[in-house]
One Martini backbone bead per residue (centre of mass of N, CA, C, O) as a GRO file, in nm:
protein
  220
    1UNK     BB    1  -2.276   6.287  -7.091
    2UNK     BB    2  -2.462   6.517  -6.861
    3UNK     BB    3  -2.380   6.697  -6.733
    4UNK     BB    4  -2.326   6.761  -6.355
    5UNK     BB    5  -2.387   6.976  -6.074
    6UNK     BB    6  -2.394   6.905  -5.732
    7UNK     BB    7  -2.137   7.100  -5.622
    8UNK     BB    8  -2.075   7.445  -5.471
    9UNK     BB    9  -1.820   7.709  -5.418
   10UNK     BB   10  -1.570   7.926  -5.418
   11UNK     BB   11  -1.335   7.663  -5.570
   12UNK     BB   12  -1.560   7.453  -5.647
   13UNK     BB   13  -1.647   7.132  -5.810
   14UNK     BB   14  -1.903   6.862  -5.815
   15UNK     BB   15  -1.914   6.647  -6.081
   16UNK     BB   16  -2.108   6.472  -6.366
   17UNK     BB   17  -2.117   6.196  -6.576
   18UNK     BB   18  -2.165   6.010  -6.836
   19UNK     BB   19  -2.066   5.741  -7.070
   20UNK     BB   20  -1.913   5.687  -7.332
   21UNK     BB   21  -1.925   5.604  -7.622
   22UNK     BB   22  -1.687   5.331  -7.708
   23UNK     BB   23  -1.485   5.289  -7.472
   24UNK     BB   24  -1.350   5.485  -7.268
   25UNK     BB   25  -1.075   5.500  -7.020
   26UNK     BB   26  -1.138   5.838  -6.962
   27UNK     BB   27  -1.052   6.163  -6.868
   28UNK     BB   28  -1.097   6.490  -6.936
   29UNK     BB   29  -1.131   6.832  -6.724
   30UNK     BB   30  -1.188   7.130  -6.835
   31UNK     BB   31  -1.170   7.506  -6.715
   32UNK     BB   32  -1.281   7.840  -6.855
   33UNK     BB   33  -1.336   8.151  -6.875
   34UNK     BB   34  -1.593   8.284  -6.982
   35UNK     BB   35  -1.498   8.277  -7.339
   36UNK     BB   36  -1.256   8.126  -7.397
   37UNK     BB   37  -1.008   7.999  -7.600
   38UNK     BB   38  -0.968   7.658  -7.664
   39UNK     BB   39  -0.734   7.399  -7.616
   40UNK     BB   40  -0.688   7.085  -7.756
   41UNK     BB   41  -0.554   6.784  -7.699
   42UNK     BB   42  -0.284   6.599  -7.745
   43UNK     BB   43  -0.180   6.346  -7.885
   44UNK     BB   44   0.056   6.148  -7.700
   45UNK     BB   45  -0.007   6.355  -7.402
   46UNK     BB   46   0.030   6.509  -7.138
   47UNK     BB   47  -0.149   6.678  -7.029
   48UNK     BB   48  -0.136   7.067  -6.943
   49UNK     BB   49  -0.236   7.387  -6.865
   50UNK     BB   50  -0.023   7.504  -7.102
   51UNK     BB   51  -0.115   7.315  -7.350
   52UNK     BB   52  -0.465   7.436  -7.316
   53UNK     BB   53  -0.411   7.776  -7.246
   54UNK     BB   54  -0.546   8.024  -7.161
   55UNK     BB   55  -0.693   7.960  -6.810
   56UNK     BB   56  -0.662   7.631  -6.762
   57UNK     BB   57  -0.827   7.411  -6.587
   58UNK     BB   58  -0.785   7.099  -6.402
   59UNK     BB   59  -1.009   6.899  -6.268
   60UNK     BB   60  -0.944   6.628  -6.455
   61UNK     BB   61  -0.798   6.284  -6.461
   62UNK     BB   62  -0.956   6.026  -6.548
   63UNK     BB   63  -1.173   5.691  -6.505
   64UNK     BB   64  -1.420   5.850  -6.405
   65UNK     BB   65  -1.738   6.025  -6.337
   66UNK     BB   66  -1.634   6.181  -6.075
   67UNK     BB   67  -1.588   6.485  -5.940
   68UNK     BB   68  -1.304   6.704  -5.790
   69UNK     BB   69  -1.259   7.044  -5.846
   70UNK     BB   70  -1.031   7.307  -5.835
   71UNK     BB   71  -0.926   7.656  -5.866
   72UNK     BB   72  -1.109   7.842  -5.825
   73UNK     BB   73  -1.312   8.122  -5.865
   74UNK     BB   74  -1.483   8.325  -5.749
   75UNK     BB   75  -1.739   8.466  -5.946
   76UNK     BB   76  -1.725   8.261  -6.191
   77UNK     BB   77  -1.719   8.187  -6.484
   78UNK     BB   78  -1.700   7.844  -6.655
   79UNK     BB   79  -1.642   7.665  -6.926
   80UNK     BB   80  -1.667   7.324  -6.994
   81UNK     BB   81  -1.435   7.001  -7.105
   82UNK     BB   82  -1.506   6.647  -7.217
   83UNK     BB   83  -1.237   6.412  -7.293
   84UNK     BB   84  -1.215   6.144  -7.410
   85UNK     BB   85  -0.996   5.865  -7.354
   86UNK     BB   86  -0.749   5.670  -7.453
   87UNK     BB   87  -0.491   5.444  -7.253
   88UNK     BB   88  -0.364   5.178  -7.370
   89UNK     BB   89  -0.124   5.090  -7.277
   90UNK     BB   90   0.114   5.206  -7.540
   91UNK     BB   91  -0.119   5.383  -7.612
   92UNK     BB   92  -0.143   5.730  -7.576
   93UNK     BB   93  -0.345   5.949  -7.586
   94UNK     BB   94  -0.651   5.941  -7.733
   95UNK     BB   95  -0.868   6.188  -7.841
   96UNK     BB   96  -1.184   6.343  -7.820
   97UNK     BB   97  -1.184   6.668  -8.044
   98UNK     BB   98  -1.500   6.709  -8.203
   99UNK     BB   99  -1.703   6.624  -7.932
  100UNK     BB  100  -1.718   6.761  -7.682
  101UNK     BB  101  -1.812   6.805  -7.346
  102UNK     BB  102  -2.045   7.075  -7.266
  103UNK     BB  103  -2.053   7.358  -7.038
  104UNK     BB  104  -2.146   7.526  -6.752
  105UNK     BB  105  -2.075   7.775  -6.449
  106UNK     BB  106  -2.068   7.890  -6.138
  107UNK     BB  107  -1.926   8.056  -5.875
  108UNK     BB  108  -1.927   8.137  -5.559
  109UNK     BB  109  -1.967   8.468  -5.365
  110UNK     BB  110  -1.952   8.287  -5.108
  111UNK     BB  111  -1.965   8.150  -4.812
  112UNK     BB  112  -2.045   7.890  -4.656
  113UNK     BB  113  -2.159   7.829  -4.337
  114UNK     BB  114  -2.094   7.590  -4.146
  115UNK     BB  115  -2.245   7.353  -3.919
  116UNK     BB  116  -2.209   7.224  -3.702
  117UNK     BB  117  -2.165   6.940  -3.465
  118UNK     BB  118  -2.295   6.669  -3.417
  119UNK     BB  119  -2.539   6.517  -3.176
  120UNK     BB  120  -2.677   6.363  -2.917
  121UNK     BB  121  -3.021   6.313  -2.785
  122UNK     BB  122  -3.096   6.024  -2.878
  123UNK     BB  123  -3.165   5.673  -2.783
  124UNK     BB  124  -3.152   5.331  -2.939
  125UNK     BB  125  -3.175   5.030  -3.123
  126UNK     BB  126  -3.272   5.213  -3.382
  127UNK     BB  127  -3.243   5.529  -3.273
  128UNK     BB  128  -3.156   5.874  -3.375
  129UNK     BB  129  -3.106   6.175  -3.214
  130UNK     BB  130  -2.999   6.482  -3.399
  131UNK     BB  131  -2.800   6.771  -3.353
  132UNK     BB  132  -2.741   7.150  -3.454
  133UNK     BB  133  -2.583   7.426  -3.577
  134UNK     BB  134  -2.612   7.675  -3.730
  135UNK     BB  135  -2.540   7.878  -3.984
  136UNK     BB  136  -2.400   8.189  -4.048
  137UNK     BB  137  -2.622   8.153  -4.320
  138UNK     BB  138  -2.885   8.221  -4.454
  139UNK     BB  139  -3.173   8.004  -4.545
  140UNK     BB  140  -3.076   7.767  -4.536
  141UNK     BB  141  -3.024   7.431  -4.598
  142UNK     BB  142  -2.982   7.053  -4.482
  143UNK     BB  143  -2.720   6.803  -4.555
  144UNK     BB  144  -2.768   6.440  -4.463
  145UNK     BB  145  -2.526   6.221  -4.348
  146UNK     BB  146  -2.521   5.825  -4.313
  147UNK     BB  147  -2.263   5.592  -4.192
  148UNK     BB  148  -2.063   5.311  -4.130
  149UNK     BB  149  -1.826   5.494  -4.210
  150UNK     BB  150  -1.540   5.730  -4.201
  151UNK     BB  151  -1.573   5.779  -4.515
  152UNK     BB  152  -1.867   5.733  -4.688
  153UNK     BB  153  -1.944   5.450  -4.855
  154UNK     BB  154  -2.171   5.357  -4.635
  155UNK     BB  155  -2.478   5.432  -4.674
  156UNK     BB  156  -2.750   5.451  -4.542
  157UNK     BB  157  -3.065   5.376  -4.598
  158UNK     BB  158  -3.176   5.718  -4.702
  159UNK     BB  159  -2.877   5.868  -4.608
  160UNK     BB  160  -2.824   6.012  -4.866
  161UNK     BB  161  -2.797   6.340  -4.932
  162UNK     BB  162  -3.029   6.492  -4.751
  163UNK     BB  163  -3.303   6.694  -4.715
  164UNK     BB  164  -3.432   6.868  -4.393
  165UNK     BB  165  -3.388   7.150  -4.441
  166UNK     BB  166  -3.399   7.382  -4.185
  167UNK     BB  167  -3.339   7.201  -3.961
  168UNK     BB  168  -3.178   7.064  -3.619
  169UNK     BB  169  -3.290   6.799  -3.675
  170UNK     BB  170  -3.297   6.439  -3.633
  171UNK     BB  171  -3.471   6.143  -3.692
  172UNK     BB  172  -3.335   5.800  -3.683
  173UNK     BB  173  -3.418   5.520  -3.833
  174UNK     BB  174  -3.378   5.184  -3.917
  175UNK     BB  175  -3.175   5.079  -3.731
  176UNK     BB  176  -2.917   4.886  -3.550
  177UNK     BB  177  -2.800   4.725  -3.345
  178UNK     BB  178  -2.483   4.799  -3.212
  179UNK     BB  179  -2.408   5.035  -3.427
  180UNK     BB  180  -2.172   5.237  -3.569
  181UNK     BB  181  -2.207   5.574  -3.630
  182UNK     BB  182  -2.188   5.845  -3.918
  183UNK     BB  183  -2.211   6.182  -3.896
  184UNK     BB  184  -2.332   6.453  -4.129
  185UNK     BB  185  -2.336   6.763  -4.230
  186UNK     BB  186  -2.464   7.071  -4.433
  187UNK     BB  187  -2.474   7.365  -4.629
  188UNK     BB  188  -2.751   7.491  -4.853
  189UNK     BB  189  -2.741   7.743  -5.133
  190UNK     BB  190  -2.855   7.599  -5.357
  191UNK     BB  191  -2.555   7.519  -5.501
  192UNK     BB  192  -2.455   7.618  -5.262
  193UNK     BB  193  -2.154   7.498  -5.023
  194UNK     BB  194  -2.043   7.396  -4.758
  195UNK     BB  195  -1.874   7.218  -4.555
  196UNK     BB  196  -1.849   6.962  -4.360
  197UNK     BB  197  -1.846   6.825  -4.070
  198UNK     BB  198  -1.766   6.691  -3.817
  199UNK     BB  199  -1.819   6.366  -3.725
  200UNK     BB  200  -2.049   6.148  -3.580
  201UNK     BB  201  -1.971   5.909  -3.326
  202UNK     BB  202  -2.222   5.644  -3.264
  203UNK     BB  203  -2.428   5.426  -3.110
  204UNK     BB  204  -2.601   5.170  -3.031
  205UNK     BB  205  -2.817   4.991  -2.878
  206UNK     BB  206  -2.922   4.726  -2.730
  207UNK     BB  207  -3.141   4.493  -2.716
  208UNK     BB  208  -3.411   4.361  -2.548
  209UNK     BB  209  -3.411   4.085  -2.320
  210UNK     BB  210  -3.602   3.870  -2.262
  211UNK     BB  211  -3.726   3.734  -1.969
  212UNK     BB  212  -3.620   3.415  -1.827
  213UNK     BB  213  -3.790   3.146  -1.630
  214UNK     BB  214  -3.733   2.796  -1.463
  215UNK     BB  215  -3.883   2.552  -1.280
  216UNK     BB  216  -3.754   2.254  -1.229
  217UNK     BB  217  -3.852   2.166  -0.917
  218UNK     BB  218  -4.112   2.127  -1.020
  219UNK     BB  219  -4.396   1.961  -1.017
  220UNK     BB  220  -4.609   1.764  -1.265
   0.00000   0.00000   0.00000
């Protein structure tokens, strides 16, 4: 249930969805441009693009609620279905083709323009101050990650895909010291996104250590 879409290209689409009751092991995830009739999956047969009916494109296959699906057409509609389904040891896959799970969405009609690769204007033992050039897409807001790895699975807390609004700066706080940080922007327009820039690698700096002297030598 709940199909949401979170972001999209001309090109892709990125999406999740909440897990089917009666605990499906798989999901299979269609989409054909708009109005086309759909061929459901059979059961026993491992799905391909050919066996789903003339123009579906495979999105996903797998145990996920989340995915990244390509191959498709700028400025174009396209309903969307996603099949539950069992595929347990040697049984399978057995798909639920009665009630599938139905959206629709458009692919955007031009892409957004990238903007730079963010920069350290300051920093300090908490804090780093990060900016960037604009995309070359007008009206854009700007959507900030910050993350401990170079994948992005660990974001910091508060910086997980962050909106900045139109800004080309941000001051990030609460940051801890002598740490590395890994940041990026992308732009947005409406449900239209850039591509991420190349992530800016910088750390915080050591705390300030208070200096402390003891005359042992003097008398008490």
């Amino acid at each position: 249930t709940g199909f949401t879409v979170t972001a999209l290209t001309t090109t892709t689409v990125n999406a999740s969805y909440t897990a089917a009751a009666g605990g499906a092991s798989h999901y299979l995830v269609v989409a054909y441009p708009t109005g086309s009739t759909p061929t459901a999956p059979a059961d026993y047969a491992t799905p391909n693009a050919a066996s789903l009916g003339a123009g579906a494109i495979i999105l996903y296959n797998g145990a996920g609620l989340t995915f990244t699906g390509n191959g498709l057409t700028a400025n174009t509609g396209y309903d969307v279905y996603v099949y539950a389904y069992n595929n347990s040891a040697c049984y399978g896959p057995v798909f639920n083709t009665n009630a599938p799970l139905t959206s629709t969405f458009t692919t955007c009609a031009a892409a957004i323009g990238a903007p730079g690769t963010p920069t350290v204007s300051s920093l300090s033992d908490t804090t780093l101050n990060v900016a960037w050039t604009a995309s070359s897409t007008a009206s854009v807001n700007y959507i900030l990650e910050v993350a401990t790895n170079s994948s992005f699975t660990s974001y910091v807390s508060g910086y997980n895909n962050v909106n900045v609004g139109t800004a080309l700066t941000a001051n990030l706080t609460g940051l801890t010291a002598n740490t590395t940080y890994y940041v990026r922007v992308r732009a947005a327009l409406g449900s239209c996104y850039s591509t991420n820039t190349a992530y800016l690698t910088t750390a915080t700096i050591c705390s300030t250590v208070t200096t402390f002297s003891q005359n042992f030598d003097a008398s008490t």
